[in-house]
VOBA-170645 format. One record per residue (C-alpha): z, x, y. Coordinates in steps of 0.1 Angstrom, whole numbers, plus 5000, padded with zeros to 4 digits. Each point is the difference from the previous one (the first is absolute). Layout:
<nodes>
ZXY;...
</nodes>
This chain:
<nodes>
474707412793;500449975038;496350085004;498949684982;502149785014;498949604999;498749875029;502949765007;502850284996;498050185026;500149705023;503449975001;500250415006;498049945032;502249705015;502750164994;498750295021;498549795023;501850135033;499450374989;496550125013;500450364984;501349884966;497649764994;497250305011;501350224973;499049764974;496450045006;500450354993;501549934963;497049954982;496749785001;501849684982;502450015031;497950095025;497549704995;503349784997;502150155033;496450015021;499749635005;504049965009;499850295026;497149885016;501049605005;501550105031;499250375013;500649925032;503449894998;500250354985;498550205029;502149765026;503450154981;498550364998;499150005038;497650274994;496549985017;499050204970;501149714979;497549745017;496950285004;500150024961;500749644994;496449885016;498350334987;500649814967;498949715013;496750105016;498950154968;500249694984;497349835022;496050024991;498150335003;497749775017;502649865028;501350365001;496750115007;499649745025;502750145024;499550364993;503050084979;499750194971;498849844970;499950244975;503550014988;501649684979;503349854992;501750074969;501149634998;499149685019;503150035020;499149675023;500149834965;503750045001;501049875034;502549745000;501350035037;497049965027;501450165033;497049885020;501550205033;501450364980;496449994986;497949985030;502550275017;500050204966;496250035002;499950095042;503250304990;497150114971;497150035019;502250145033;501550314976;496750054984;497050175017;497649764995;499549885040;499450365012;497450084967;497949625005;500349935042;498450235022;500649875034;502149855026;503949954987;498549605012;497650044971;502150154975;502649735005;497749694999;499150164966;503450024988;500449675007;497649914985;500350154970;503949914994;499049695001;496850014976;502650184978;502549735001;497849734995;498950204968;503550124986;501349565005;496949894978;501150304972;503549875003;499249674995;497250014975;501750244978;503449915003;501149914967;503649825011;500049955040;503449895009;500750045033;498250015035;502150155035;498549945031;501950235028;498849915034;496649905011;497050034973;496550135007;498249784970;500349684980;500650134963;500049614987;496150085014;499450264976;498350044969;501449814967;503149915024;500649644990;499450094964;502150264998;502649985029;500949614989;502750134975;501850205031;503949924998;501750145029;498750005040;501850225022;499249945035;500850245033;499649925032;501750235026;499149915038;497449745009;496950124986;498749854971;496350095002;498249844969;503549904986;499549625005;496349974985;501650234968;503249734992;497049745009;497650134966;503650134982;501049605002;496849944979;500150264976;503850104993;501249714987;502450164969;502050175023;504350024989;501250235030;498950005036;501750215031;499449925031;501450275026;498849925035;502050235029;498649855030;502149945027;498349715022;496949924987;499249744977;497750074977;498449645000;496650054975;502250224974;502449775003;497649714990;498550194973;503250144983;501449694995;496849814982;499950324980;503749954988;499049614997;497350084971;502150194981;500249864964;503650224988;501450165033;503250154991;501450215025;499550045037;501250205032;500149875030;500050265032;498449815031;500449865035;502349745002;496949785015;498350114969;502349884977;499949604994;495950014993;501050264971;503149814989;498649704995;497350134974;502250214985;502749654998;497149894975;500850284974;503849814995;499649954969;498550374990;501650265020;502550204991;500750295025;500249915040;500550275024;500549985038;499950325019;499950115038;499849625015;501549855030;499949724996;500149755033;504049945010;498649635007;498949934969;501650204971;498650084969;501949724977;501050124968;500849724983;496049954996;499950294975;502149794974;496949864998;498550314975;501449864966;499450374985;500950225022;501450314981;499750255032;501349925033;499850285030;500849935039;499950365022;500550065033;499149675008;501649755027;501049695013;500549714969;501549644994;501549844969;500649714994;501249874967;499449655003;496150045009;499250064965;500949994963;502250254990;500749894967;497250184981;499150295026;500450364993;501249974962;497350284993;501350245020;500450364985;499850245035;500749955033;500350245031;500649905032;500250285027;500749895039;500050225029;503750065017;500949685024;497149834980;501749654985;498849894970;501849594980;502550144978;500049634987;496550094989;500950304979;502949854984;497549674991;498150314983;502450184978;501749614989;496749884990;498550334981;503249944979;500550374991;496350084994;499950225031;499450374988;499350175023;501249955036;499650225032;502449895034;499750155036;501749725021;501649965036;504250114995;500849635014;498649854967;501350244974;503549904989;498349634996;496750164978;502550244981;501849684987;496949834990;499450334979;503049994981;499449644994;497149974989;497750384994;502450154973;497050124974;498150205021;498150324990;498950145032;501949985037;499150165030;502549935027;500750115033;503950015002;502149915031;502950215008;502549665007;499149874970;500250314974;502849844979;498549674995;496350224988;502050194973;501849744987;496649834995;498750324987;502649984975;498549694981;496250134996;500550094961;496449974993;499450255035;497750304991;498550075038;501950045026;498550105035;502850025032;499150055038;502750105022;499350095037;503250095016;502950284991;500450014963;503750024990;501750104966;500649644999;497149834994;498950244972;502949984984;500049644999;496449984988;501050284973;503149774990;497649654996;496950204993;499149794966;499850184968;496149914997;498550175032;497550274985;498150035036;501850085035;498650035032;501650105033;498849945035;502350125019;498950155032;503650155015;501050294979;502149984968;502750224991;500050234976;503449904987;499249625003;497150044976;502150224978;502349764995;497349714993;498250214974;503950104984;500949564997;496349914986;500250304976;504049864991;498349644994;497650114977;496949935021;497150174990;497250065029;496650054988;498349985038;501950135030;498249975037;501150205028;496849995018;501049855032;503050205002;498850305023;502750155001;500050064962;500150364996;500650294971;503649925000;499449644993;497850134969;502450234988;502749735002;497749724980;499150284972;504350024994;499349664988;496549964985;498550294986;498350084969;497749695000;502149755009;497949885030;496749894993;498850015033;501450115035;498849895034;500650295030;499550045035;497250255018;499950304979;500550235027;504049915003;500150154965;500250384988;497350124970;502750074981;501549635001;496649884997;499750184966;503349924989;499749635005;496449954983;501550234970;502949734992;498249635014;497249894981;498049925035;500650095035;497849875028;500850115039;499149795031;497050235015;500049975035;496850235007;497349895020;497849814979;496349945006;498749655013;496349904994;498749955038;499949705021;496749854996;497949935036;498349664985;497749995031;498750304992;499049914968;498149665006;
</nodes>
């Protein structure tokens, strides 16, 4: 019956393995009905897959896929073999076009082959200038598959500076004008054709719902980007979500066309600006996003509120998940948050808070006030206020995730205390905790929760290095036979085989944090491409 399976039951098969490479290989294998479903879903995004293998293997068979898939002519052409063919289209099922892990995918392909030594003969001058080349005759060849084929393109990444205008391309306003998410990387102060690229992008990518912009450069502004980015975010027709990453002399050009999506967006994020300590970025001019649903602020600095500058009144009633997360001695208007949780009325969900210790016992308040239905909390908890964080721990009944950081010396205390207001409804735990946790301590928290009734499904230990085969044996006394569904562990190697085994034999899935050496596609030498 399985082997006949309609196409939609398969679907949801896939998603639901979405995040597990290997399971989601094995379906291929099951029979041709499978296979020809499973092909297209492991193929949207390969090299996501090979970046979370790390294997140089990974990315060598990846574009021997993809070279097969061009013309026997073009193959010809450039003195690659041309006599063996894909089994599929693969560039038909691209979703994800990682202009950068393409062109570097190609240069580690032709590097571990032998082609250079069998086609140059000559100086290592020579040889190189027909390398390069020929990476980028390949390139230009494998972007025009990608986007002529492509049945559903969804995404394009630039990372760093770009060798070739893609919107130049073959077919690309026809069939790269339905594109729906930008992600933009700029690290340093080379942008190479970066600036010409948003120019044609502005022109063709019009339908576009999520755009990231992450520019790590120091001192530099990046004038000509700047200009471009921001008439591309002015012509879109249903922009949704944005992130913001930039010089702080970047910033207003970008904020002001992205202050003409008000009425539209509905997920904001804020991430690694400094902004100027004479001029602050006010916060009050977000109320002016009437459907904002998704509000994230990290690692940022220097802000104003005022709430007399604008109307409160309707602001922030969409709101169903916020996180804020400040650096230590980093301020951030506690006015502000609590303007947050009062207008959301209860609708927050989800909620992640890292804050400065001077703000907390104010914040914690506004919590028990007003953020009593959430689902999902991720909180950073301050040692003078552990009391006041488990008695608002206590009225979460709808809590099913919990996730806790804790830097300094964990004490009996505190678990006991979350063990004692730990709500009924928490399925999934996480611990950060950096300082090492007693066995006892933990005993004692698994004995209260098991007392209470509360039924784990996911456990996560994964941060928790000092985790060890103790630790395991202790969390079996309490959830064995297939009462976890999944269980999150440290490096493997703090962990005996016979632990190992003993754990996968009674949780349904166990993942470790591997901490080997994993392989990164090279740095690409633009001027030696051009």
């Amino acid at each position: 019956m399985a082997a006949t399976l309609p196409e939609l039951c398969l679907h949801l098969i896939f998603k639901e393995l979405e995040k597990d490479w290997k399971a989601r290989y094995t379906c291929i294998l099951i029979n041709r009905h499978w296979c020809i479903s499973a092909i297209p879903e492991l193929w949207k995004d390969p090299f996501s897959f090979c970046f979370e293998s790390g294997q140089k293997e990974r990315y060598v068979q990846l574009m021997d896929s993809y070279i097969k898939c061009l013309s026997q002519e073009f193959r010809e052409s450039v003195g690659l073999d041309s006599t063996v063919k894909a089994i599929f289209n693969y560039t038909s099922f691209l979703q994800k076009f990682w202009l950068n892990d393409i062109l570097a995918t190609i240069k580690v392909w032709l590097d571990t082959s032998i082609f250079f030594e069998e086609k140059v003969k000559g100086s290592a001058l020579l040889e190189k200038e027909f390398e390069r080349k020929t990476v980028l005759k390949i390139f230009k060849a494998l972007c025009e598959n990608f986007i002529i084929n492509s049945t559903y393109m969804e995404g394009i990444y630039f990372n760093e500076e770009q060798i070739m205008n893609i919107f130049e391309l073959t077919q690309a306003e026809e069939n790269l004008s339905n594109i729906t998410c930008l992600d933009c990387v700029i690290v340093g102060d080379e942008v190479g054709l970066l600036p010409t690229i948003l120019l044609s992008a502005s022109k063709i990518l019009m339908n576009l719902k999520k755009i990231i912009i992450i520019w790590i450069n120091d001192i530099t502004p990046l004038d000509l980007c700047v200009k471009n980015m921001a008439q591309l975010i002015k012509n879109q027709k249903r922009l949704e979500d944005v992130t913001i990453s930039c010089l702080d002399s970047d910033f207003p050009i970008i904020w002001k066309s992205v202050l003409e999506h008000c009425n539209v967006l509905t997920c904001f994020c804020l991430n690694l600006i400094q902004f100027n300590k004479s001029d602050p970025f006010p916060l009050h001019e977000l109320s002016i996003f009437s459907n904002l649903q998704q509000l994230e602020i990290t690692y940022c600095s220097n802000f104003k509120f005022s709430i007399n500058d604008n109307d409160l009144s309707l602001s922030f009633q969409k709101l169903n998940r916020i996180c804020i997360i400040m650096d230590e001695g980093k301020g951030f208007p506690p006015d502000f948050i609590k303007v947050l949780f009062k207008q959301s009325n209860e609708k927050i969900k989800e909620l992640t808070l890292s804050i400065d210790e001077s703000e907390t016992k104010d914040i914690l308040s506004y919590c028990q006030d007003y953020c009593t239905k959430l689902i999902e909390l991720t909180y950073s908890i301050d040692i003078n206020y552990v009391n006041l964080f488990s008695s608002y721990l206590n009225t979460l009944k709808y809590l099913e995730i919990l996730s806790l950081r804790y830097l300094e010396f964990s004490g009996e205390d505190l678990l006991i205390l979350i063990g004692e207001n730990l709500p009924k409804s928490v399925i999934n735990l996480t611990f950060n905790f950096e300082n090492y946790l007693q066995f006892n301590y933990l005993s004692k928290l698994f004995k209260i929760c098991k007392e209470k009734g509360i039924k784990f499904k996911v456990l996560d230990f994964s941060n928790c290095s000092f985790f060890n085969d103790h630790h395991i044996c202790l969390l079996l006394t309490y959830y064995n036979n297939g009462q976890l569904d999944k269980l999150y562990l440290g490096n493997k190697k703090n962990f005996t085989k016979k632990y190992i085994d003993d754990v996968k034999k009674h949780v349904g899935f166990v993942k470790f944090s591997e901490y080997r050496a994993k392989y990164r596609l090279p740095d690409i030498e633009y001027n030696e491409l051009y």
